[in-house]
N, C-alpha and C positions, 0 to 999 in steps of 0.2 A: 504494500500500500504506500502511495507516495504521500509524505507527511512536508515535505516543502515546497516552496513554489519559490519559481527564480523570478526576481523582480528585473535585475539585467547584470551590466557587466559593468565595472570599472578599473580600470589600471590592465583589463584585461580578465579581471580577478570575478568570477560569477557570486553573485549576490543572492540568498534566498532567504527566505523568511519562514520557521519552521511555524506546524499549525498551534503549538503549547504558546506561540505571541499574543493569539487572540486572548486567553485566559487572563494572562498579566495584566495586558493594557487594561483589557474591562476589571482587572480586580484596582488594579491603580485609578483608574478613571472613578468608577465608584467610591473608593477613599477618601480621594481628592474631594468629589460631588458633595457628597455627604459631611466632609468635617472639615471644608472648606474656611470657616472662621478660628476654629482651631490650628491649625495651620500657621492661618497668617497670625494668630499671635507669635509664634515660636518664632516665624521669620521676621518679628518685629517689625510688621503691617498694620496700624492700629486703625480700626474702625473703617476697614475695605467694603467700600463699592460693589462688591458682587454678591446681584438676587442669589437664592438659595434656588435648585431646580433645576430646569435644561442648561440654564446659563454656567450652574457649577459645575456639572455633570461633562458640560462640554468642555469645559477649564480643565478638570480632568483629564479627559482623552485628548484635548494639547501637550500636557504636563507628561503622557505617557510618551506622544508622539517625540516631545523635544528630548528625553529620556531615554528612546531608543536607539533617534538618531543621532545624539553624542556617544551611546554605545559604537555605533557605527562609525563613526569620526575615529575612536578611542583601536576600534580594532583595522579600520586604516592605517592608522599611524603604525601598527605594526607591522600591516603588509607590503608599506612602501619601503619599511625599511630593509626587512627580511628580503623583496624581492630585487632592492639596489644592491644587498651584501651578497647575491648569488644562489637567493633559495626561494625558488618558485614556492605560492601559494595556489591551492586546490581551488579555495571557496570560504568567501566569510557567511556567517550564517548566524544569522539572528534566532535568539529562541530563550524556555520560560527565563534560563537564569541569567541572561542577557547578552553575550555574542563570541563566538569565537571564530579563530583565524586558522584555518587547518595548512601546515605549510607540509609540504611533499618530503624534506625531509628538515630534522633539526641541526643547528648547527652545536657542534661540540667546542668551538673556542671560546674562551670564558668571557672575554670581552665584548663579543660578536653579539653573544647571547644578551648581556646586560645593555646593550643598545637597542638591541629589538623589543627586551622586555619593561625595558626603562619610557620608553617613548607612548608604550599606551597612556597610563599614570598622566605622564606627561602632559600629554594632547588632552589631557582630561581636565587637569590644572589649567592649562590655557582656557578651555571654554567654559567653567567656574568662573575666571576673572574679568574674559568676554562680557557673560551675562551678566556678573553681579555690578559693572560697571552701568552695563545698560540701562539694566532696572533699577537705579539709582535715578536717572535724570528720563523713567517712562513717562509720558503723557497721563497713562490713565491707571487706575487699580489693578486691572486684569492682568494686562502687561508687567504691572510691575509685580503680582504676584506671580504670573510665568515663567518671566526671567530670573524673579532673585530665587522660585524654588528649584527651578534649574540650574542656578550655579551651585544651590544647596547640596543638590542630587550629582553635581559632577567633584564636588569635593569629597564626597561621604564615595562616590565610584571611584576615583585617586587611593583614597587612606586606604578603602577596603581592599584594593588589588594590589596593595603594596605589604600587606599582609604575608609573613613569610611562610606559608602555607602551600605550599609545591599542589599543583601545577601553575597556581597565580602566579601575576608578574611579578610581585613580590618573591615566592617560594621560589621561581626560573633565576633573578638575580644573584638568593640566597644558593642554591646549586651551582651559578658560575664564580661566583667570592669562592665555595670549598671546592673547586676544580682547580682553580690556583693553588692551593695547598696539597688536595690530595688526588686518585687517580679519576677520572670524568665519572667511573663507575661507581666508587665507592662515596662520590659527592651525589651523582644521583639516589643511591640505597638513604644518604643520612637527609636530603633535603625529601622524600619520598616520607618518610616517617616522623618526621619533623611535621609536616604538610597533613599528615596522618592523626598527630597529637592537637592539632588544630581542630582536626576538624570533629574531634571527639569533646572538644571543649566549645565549639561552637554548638554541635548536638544537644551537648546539657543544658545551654545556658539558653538554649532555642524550643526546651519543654516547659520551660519557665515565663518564657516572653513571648515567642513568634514562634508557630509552625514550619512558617515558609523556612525559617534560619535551618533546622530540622534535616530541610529537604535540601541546602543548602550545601549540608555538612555532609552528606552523603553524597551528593555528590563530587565532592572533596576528597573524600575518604577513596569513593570507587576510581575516580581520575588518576589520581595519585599511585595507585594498586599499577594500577593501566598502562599508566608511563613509566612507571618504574620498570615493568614486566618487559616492556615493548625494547625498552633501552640496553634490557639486560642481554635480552633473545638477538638484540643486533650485534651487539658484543661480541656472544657467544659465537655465534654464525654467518660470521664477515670471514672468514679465513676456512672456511667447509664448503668442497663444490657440493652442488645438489648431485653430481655422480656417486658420491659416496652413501647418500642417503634414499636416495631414490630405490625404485620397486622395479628392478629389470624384466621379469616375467611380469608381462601387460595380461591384463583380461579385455579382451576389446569386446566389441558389440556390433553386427550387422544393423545400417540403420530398417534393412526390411524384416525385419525382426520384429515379435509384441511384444504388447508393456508386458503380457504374461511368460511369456520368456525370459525378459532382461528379468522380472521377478526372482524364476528362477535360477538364474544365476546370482541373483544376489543371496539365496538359502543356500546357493551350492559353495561359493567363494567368498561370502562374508564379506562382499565389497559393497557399502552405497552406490558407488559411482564407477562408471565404465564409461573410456574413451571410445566412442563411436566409429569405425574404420571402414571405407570401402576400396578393395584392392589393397594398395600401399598409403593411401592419403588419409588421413582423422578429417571430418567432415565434422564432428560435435560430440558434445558429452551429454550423458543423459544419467541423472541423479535420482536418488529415491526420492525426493521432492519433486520433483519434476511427474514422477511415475503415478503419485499421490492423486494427483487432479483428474486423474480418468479414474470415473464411475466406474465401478464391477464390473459392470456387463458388458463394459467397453474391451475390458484386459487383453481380449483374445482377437480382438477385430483392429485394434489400434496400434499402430504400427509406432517404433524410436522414432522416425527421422520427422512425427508430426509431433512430438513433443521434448525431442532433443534441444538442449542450449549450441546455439550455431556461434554466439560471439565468443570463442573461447581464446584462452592467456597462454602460451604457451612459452616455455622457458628452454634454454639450453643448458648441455649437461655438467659446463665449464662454468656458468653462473655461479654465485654463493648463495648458499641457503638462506642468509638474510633477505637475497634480496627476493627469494621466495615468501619468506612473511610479511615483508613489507608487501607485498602485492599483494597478498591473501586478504590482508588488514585491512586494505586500502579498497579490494574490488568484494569485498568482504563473501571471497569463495573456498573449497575445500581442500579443493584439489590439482595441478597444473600436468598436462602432458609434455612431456619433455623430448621435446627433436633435435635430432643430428643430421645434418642435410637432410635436412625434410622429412625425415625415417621417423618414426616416431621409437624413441628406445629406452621409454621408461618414464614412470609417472611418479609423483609425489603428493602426499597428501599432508593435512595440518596434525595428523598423528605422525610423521613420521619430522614434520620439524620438532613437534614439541619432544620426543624420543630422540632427537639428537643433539635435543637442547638438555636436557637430564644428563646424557653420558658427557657434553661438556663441561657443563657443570661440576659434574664429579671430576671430570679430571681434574678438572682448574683448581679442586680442593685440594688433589691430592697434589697436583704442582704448587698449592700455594699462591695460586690466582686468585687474583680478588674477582668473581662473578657471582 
């Protein structure tokens, strides 16, 4: 099910807006609506101008709108810079807990790092001082409530992301300061549980106040897991070709073949997934998901090549095994067919990274590798 829609492109960079956006703004918009005089006392507004009703409700979903699109300003500024320092960005994406910058790969120099991740903050601070200048000398109440909750809102987005809570811009900065001292690895393991102890502290202190902090924290906790994991698995598996890991006896699959056949092949070989071959050429893969969507009745009448994946990733056998999960991660699939002139001579799957990610591991114990 698709859960984004892409508004357009910038810098090159595809822009999308995930569907959990709607839930915030209308929860922000409502907050806003409703306790709109409360509000402007905090922001030292004394006796504002604005009916109570459509007129705050709409002040609101301005409040969200100007809210998001400094998120978007905020996650710019990291993309221009990441994509001047030599690392392409996928897609910025907007969504509930406000925006992220997905770049193709991370950079490992510690400096490099704290520029890219310095500059969100940053860009956030500036449009704080923007507005609160602005709405300092507005025309009318509305605006000036706008603008100064807006700069409010982009001071409180600064403090919080600077927070040294890994994967925040803060916790990325805190990981490149311990990469200067120690090895990139073992700064990601301490800035990773560092980021960890945050977000258990933000948890508790978010059953007592705010919910939303709650769902906040978790998602803290599980990012943090994620990129630690992802950092380590590259580590491990930058210096292993997928020759070595790979499955050399293929089970292929005729695409004129049924789904109740490839079924039983899959009772017979304990494979999900089988590369599709006709002759000498793979034509597609066809997954037990894929198999799933035909009705019963259908099993025996429905033929691979009407419900085979035709856009498939295929890797060489001289490749590193990293850069088989980064692509797994990335096209978020299971399995890659692996050719040699064109021959197809061995497959790999995300059990056979993460089983070659365990025996690194151990070795590196037993060398005394920090992994």
């Amino acid at each position: 099910m698709k859960t984004s829609i892409k508004l357009g492109s910038i810098y090159g960079i595809p822009v999308k807006l995930h569907f959990t956006l709607i839930f915030i703004v209308a929860l922000i918009a409502w907050s806003v609506g409703a306790n709109v005089y409360m509000i402007a006392e905090l922001l030292n507004i004394p006796d504002p101008d604005i009916p109570l009703g459509l007129e705050s409700y709409l002040l609101g979903i301005a409040v969200a709108v100007s809210l998001f699109a400094s998120v978007f300003v905020h996650e710019l500024a990291h993309s221009i810079v990441s994509i001047k320092s030599g690392f392409p960005v996928e897609e910025i994406s907007l969504w509930l807990f406000g925006g992220v910058s997905k770049m193709e790969e991370l950079p490992t120099d510690p400096n490099l790092e704290i520029r890219i991740s310095a500059v969100g903050p940053l860009s956030s601070l500036g449009i704080a001082f923007g507005t609160l200048a602005a709405g300092l000398v507005a025309p009318n109440d509305i605006l000036i409530f706008l603008l100064i909750y807006t700069s409010f809102l982009n001071f409180f987005l600064a403090g919080f992301n600077l927070i040294p809570a890994f994967p925040m811009d803060g916790g990325r900065i805190l990981r490149a300061l311990l990469a200067k001292r120690y090895s990139y690895i073992k700064a990601t393991k301490q800035a990773s549980t560092i980021g960890k102890v945050f977000a258990v502290i933000f948890g508790v202190i978010g059953l007592f106040i705010n919910v939303f902090l709650v769902l906040i924290a978790f998602f803290i906790y599980i990012a943090a897991s994620q990129e630690s994991q992802n950092v380590l698995i590259d580590y491990a598996l930058s210096d292993v070709p997928i020759a070595k890991i790979m499955t050399k006896d293929v089970k292929t699959i005729d695409p004129d073949e049924t789904i109740a056949e490839f079924m039983d092949k899959v009772t017979t070989h304990q494979h999900t997934g089988f590369p599709v071959v006709t002759g000498n050429k793979i034509v597609g893969i066809i997954t037990l998901d894929d198999a799933k969507k035909i009705p019963e009745r259908g099993l025996h009448t429905t033929r691979v090549k009407e419900v085979m994946e035709t856009d498939i990733v295929c890797l060489q056998p001289y490749d590193d095994a990293s850069k088989a999960w980064k692509t797994m991660t990335k096209k978020r699939i299971g399995r890659f067919p692996i050719l040699y002139k064109r021959e197809l001579v061995g497959i790999v799957t995300r059990s056979d990274i993460m089983q070659a990610f365990q025996i690194q591991s151990e070795l590196g114990k037993y060398k005394g590798e920090e992994i």
